[in-house]
N, C-alpha and C positions, 0 to 999 in steps of 0.2 A: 432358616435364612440361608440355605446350602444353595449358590447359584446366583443370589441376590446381588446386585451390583450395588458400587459403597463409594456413593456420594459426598466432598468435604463441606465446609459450609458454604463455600460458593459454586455449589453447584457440580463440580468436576469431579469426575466419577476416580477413584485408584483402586487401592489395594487397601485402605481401612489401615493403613499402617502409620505412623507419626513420620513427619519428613525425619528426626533424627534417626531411625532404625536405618533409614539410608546412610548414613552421613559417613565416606571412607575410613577405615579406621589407620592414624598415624604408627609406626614403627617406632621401639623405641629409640634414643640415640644411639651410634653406635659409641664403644669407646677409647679415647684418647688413643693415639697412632702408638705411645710409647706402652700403655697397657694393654694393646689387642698385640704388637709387635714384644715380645718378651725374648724373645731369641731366634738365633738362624735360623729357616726352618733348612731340616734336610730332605723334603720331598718335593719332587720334580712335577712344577706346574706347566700346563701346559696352554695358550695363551690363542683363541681360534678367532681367527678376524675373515668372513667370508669363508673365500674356499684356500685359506692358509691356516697351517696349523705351527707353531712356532713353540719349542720346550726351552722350557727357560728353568734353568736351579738359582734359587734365591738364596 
């Protein structure tokens, strides 16, 4: 069957694949501002909007 084209039941031809194998997969949550924020950091981010580039220390 190498080449066969794969018809669902009405008729329209795909990939033989169930629509969930499509289905995007979610992210998990991220966490709480005070758990991912645990302290200052001391590394200098740098912040690119366009053709500007702006360093920011948090």
């Amino acid at each position: 069957m190498i080449g066969a084209e794969v018809r669902d039941s009405c008729g329209s031809s795909g990939t033989g694949e169930t629509p969930q194998a499509f289905t995007p997969r979610r992210l998990t949550a991220r966490p709480a501002e005070s758990e991912h924020l645990e302290g200052k950091s001391t590394t200098t981010h740098y912040l690119v909007n366009r053709n500007k580039v702006w360093e920011n220390s948090l």
